[in-house]
KEKE-3310 file (N, C-alpha, C; in steps of 0.2 Angstrom, whole numbers, plus 5000, padded with zeros to 4 digits):
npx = (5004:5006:5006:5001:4998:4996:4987:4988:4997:5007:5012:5026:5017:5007:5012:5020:5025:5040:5042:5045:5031:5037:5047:5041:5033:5045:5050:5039:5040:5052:5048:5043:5028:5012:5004:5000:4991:4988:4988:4986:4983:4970:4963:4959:4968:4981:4994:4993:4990:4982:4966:4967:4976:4969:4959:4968:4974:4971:4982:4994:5004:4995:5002:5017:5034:5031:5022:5005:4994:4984:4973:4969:4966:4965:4956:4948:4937:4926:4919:4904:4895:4900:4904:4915:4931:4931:4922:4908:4910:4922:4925:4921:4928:4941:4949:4951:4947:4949:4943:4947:4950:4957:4969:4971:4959:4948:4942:4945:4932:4919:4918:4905:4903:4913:4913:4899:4903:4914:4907:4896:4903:4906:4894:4893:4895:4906:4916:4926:4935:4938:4951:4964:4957:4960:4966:4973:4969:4956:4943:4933:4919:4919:4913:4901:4905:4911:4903:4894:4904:4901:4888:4887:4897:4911:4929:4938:4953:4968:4981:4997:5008:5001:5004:5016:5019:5007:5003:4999:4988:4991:4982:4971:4970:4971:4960:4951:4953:4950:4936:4932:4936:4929:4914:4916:4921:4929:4944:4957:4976:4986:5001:5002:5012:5024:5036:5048:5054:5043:5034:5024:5027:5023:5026:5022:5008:5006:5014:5004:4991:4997:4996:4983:4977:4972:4958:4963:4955:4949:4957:4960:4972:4978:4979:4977:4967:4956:4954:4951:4939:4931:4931:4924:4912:4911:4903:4914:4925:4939)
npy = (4994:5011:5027:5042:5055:5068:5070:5078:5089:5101:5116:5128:5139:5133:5135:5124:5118:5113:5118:5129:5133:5131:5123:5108:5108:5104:5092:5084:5082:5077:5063:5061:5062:5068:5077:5088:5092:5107:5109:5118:5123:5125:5141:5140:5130:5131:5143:5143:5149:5167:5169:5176:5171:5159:5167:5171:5162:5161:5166:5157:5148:5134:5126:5121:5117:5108:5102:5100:5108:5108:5119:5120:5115:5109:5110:5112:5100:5107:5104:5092:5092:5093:5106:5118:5129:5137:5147:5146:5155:5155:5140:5138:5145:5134:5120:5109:5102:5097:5086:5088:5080:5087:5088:5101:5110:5102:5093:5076:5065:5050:5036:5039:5051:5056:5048:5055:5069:5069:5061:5072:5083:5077:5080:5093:5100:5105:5096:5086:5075:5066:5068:5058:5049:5038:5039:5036:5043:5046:5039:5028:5024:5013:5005:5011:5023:5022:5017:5029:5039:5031:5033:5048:5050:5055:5054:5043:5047:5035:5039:5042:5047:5044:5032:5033:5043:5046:5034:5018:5019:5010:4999:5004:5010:5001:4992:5002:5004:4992:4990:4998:4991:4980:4986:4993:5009:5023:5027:5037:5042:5051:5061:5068:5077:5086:5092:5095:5083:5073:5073:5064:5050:5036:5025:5016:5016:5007:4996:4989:4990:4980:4969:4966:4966:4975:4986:4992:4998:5006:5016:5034:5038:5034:5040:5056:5058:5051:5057:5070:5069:5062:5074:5082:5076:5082:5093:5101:5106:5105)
npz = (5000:4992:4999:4995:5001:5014:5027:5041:5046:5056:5056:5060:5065:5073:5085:5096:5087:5077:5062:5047:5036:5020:5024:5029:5015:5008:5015:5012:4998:4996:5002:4994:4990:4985:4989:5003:5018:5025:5042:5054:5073:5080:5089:5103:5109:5118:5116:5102:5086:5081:5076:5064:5055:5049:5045:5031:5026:5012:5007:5005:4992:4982:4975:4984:4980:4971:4977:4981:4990:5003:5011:5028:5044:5063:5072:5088:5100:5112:5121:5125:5119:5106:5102:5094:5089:5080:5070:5058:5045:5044:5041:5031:5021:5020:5017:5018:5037:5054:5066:5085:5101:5114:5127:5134:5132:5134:5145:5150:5149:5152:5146:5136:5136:5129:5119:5114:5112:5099:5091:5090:5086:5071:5067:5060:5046:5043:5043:5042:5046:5059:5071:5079:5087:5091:5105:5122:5134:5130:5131:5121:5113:5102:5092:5091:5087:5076:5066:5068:5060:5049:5042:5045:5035:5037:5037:5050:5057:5059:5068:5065:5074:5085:5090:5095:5106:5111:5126:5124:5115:5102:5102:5103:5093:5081:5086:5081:5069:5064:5066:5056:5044:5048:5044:5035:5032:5028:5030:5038:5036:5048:5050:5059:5060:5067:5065:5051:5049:5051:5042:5034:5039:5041:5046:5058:5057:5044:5046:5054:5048:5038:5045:5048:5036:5030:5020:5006:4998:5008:5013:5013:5009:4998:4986:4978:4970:4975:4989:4984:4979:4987:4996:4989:4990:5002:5000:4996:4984:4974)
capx = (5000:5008:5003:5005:4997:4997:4982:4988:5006:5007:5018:5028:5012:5004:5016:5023:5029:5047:5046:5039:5028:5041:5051:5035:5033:5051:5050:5035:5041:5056:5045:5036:5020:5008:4999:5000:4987:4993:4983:4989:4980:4964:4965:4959:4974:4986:5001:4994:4990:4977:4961:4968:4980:4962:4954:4974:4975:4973:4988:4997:5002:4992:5008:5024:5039:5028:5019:4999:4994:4979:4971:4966:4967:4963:4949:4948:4932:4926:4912:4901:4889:4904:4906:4923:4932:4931:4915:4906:4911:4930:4926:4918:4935:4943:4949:4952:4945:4951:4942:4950:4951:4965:4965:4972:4952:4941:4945:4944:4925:4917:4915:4900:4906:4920:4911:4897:4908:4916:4899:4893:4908:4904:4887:4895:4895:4911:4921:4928:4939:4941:4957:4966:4950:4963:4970:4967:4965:4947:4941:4926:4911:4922:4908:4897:4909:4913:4894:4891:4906:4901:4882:4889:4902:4917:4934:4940:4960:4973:4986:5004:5011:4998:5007:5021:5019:5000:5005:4991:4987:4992:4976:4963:4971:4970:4953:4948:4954:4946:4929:4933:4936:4922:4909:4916:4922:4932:4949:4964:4982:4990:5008:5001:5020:5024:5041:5048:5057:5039:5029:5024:5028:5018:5026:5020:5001:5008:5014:4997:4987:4996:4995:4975:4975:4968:4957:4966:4951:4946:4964:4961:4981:4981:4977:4974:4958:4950:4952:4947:4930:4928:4930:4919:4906:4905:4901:4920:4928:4947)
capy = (5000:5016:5033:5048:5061:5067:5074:5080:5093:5106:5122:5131:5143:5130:5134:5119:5114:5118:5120:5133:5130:5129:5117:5104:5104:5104:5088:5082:5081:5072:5058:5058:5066:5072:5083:5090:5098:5109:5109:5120:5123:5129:5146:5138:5126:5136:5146:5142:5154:5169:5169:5179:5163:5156:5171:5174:5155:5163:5168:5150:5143:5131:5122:5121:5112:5103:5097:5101:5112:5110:5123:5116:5118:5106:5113:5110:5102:5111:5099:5086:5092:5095:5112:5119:5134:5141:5149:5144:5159:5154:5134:5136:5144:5128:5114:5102:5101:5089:5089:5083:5081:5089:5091:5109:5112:5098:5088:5069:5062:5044:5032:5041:5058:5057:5045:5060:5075:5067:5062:5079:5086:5076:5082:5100:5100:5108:5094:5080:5071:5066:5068:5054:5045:5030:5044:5033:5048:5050:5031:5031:5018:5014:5003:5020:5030:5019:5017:5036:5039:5030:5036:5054:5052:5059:5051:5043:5043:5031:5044:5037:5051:5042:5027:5034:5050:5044:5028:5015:5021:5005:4993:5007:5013:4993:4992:5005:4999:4982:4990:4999:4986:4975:4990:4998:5013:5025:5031:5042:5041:5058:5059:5073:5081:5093:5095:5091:5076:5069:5072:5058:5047:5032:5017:5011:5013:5004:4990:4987:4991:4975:4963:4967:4965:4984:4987:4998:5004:5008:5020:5038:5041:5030:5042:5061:5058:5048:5061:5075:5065:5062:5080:5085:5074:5085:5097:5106:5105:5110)
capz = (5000:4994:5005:4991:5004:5024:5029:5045:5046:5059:5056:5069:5070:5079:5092:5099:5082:5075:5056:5044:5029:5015:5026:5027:5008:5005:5016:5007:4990:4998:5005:4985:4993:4979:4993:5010:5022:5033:5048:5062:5079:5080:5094:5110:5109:5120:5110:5092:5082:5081:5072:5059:5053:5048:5038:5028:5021:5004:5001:5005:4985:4980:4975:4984:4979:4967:4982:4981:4999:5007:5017:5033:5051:5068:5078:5096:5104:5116:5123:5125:5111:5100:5097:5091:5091:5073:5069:5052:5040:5044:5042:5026:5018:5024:5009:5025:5042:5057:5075:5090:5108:5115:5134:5137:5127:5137:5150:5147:5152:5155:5137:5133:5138:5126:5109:5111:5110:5093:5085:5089:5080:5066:5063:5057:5039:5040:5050:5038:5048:5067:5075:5083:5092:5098:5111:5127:5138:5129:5130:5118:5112:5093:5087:5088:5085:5069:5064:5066:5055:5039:5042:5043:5029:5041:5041:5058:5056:5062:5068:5067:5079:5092:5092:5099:5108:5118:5126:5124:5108:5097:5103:5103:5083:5080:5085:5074:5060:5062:5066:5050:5041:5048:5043:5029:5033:5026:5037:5032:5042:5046:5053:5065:5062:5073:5062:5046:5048:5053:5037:5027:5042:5042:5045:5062:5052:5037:5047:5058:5042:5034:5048:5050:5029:5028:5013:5001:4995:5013:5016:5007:5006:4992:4980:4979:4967:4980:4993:4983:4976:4997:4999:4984:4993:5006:4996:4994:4977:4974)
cpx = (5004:5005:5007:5001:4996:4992:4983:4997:5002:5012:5021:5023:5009:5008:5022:5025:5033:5048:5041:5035:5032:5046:5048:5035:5038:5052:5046:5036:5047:5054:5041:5028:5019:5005:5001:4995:4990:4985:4985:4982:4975:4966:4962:4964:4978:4990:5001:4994:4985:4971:4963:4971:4975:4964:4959:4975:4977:4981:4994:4996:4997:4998:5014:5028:5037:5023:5010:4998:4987:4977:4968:4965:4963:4960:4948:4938:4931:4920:4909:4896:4893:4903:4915:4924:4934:4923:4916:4907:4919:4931:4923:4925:4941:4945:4948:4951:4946:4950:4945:4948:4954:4965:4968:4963:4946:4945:4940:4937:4922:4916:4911:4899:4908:4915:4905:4900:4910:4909:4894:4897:4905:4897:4888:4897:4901:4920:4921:4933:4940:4947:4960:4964:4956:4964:4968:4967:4957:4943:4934:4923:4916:4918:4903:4901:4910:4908:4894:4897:4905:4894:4885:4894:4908:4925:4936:4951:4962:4978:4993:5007:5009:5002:5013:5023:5012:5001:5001:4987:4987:4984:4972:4964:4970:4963:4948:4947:4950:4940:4929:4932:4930:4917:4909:4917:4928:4938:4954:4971:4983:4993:5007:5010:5021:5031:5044:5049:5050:5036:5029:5026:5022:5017:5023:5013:5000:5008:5007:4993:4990:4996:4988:4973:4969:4964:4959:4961:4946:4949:4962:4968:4982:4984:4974:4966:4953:4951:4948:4938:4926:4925:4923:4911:4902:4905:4910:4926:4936:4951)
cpy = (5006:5022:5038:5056:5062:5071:5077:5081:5098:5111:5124:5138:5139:5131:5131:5115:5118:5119:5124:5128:5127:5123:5110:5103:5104:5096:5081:5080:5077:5065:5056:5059:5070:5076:5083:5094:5100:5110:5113:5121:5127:5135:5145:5134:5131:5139:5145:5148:5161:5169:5172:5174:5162:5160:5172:5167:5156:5164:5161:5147:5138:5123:5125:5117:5105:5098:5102:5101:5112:5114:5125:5120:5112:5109:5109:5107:5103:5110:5094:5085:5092:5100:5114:5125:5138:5139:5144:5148:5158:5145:5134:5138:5140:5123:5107:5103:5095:5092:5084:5082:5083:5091:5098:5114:5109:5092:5083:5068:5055:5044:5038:5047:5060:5056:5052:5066:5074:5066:5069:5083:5082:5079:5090:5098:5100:5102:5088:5075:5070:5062:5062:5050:5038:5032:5039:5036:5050:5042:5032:5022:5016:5009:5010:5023:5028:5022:5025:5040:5040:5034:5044:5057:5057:5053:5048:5042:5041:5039:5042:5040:5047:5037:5028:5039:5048:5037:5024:5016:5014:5000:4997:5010:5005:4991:4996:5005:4993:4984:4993:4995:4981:4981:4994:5003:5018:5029:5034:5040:5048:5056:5063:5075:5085:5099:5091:5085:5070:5070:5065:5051:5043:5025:5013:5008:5008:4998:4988:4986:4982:4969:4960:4967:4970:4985:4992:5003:5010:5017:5026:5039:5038:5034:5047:5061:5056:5052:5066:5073:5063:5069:5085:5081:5078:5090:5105:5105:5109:5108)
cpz = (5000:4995:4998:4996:5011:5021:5036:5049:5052:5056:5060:5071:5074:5088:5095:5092:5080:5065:5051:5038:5024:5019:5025:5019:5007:5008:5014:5002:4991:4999:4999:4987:4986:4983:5001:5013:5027:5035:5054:5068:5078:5087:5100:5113:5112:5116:5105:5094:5083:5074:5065:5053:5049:5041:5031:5027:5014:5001:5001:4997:4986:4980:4980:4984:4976:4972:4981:4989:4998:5011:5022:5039:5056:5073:5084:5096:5109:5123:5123:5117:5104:5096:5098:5090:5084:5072:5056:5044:5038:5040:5033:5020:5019:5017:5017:5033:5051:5065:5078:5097:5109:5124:5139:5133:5132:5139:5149:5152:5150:5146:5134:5132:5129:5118:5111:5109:5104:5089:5086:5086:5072:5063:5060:5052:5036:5040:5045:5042:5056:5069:5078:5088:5094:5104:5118:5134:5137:5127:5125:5116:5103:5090:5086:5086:5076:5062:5063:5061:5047:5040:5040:5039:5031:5040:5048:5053:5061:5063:5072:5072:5085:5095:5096:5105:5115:5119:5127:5117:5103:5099:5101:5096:5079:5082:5081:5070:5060:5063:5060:5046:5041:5043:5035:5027:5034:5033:5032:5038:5040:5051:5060:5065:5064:5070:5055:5041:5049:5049:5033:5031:5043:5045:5051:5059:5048:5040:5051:5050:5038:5036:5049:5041:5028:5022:5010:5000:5002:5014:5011:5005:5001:4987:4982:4977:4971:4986:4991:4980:4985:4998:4993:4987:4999:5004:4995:4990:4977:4971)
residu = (UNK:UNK:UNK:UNK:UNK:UNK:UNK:UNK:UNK:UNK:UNK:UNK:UNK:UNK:UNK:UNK:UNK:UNK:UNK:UNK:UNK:UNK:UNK:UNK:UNK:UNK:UNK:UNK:UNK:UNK:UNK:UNK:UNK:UNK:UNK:UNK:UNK:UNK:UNK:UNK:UNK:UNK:UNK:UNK:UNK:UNK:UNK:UNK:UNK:UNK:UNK:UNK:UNK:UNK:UNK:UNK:UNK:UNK:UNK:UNK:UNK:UNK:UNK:UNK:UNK:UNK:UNK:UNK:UNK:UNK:UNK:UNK:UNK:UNK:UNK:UNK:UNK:UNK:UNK:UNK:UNK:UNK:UNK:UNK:UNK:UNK:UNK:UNK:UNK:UNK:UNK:UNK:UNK:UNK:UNK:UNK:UNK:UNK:UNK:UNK:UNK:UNK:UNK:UNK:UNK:UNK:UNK:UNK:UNK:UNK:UNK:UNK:UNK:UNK:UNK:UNK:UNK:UNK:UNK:UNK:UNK:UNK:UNK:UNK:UNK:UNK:UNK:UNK:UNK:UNK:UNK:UNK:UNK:UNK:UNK:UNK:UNK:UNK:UNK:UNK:UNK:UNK:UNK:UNK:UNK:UNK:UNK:UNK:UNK:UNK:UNK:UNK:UNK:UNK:UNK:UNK:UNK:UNK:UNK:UNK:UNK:UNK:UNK:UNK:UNK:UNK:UNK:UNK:UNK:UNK:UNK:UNK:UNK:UNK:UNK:UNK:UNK:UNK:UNK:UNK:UNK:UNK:UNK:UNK:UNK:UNK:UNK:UNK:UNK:UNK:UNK:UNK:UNK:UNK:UNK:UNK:UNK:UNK:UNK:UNK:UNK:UNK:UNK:UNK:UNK:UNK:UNK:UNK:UNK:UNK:UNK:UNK:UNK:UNK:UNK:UNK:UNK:UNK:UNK:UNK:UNK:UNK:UNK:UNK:UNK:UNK:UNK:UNK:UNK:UNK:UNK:UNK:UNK:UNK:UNK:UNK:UNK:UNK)
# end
């Protein structure tokens, strides 16, 4: 299974990460990436960025360094019900979208706490992907969680940084995947890099993925066309 895209890069406005833009795609194009999202910290996330970052996306190429740049952002949730800290005139100029947990946002709550928070994210029109759901600071229901996924036509990603960085992470991103897999329902990996040398970083996903016989046509990394034809489904053409 080869991976030509990361849906999930930080910059060093997120703060707490060390490399700018053009380093990212210079490390991208390195790694044979046909695309990269930048996603930086939504402004509830201590020390990101300010709201402005958002509105001022426009002017980030389209291309760099032959690399195709998505213009994202990881929105904090901020609740039970799954509200987020970008409004909807900001979320609508958005090519990519990824909600999380994060618990300097929302302190961690019971199973049921946690999987509604995430499926109330997903019912925003704006919100394509949820974040890191293995995290096992936010234990959740991942048969619902799974289920409301395909039903709402949202990603869940496997997120390889988890693997290494939230400890406990590898069963509960291995359970996800095989509910995936049992159900049908589409996931993405992002390397969640914090810096350059971690874009495009896959391989603990990649090895799990071929233990658990992953369906290819499950994975969007495969293939750009098949994220943009996802993302044209929820009605955002690019």
């Amino acid at each position: 299974m080869k991976f030509v895209l990361d849906t999930h890069t930080h910059s060093i406005t997120s703060g707490h990460a060390y490399s700018t833009i053009q380093e990212m795609a210079e490390a991208a194009k390195n790694k044979g990436l046909q695309l990269m999202a930048l996603t930086d910290h939504a402004p509830k996330l201590p020390g990101t960025c300010h709201i402005y970052h958002f509105w001022n996306l426009k002017v980030i190429p389209r291309v760099i360094n032959g690399v195709e740049i998505l213009r994202g952002a990881e929105v904090n949730i901020l609740d039970e019900e799954g509200n987020i800290d970008l409004e909807d005139d900001i979320l609508e100029r958005l090519d990519l979208v990824i909600a999380s947990l994060h618990d300097a946002c929302i302190e961690p709550g019971t199973r049921e706490a946690n999987t509604r928070a995430l499926i109330g994210a997903m019912s925003n029109k704006y919100i394509h992907i949820i974040g890191h759901p293995g995290n096992p600071r936010y234990p959740i229901d991942v048969d619902h969680l799974v289920r409301a996924a395909k039903e709402k036509n949202v990603l869940i990603e496997v997120n390889n940084s988890s693997f290494h960085v939230r400890e406990g992470s590898k069963d509960n991103c291995t359970a996800i995947a095989l509910k995936a897999k049992e159900l049908g329902c589409r996931v993405v990996v992002g390397s969640d890099a914090h810096i350059s040398y971690d874009v495009g970083k896959f391989d603990t996903v990649l090895e799990m993925f071929r233990k658990i016989d992953m369906p290819e046509e499950l994975v969007m990394n495969t293939s750009v066309e098949k994220l943009k034809n996802f993302l044209a489904e929820k009605g955002k053409k690019i």
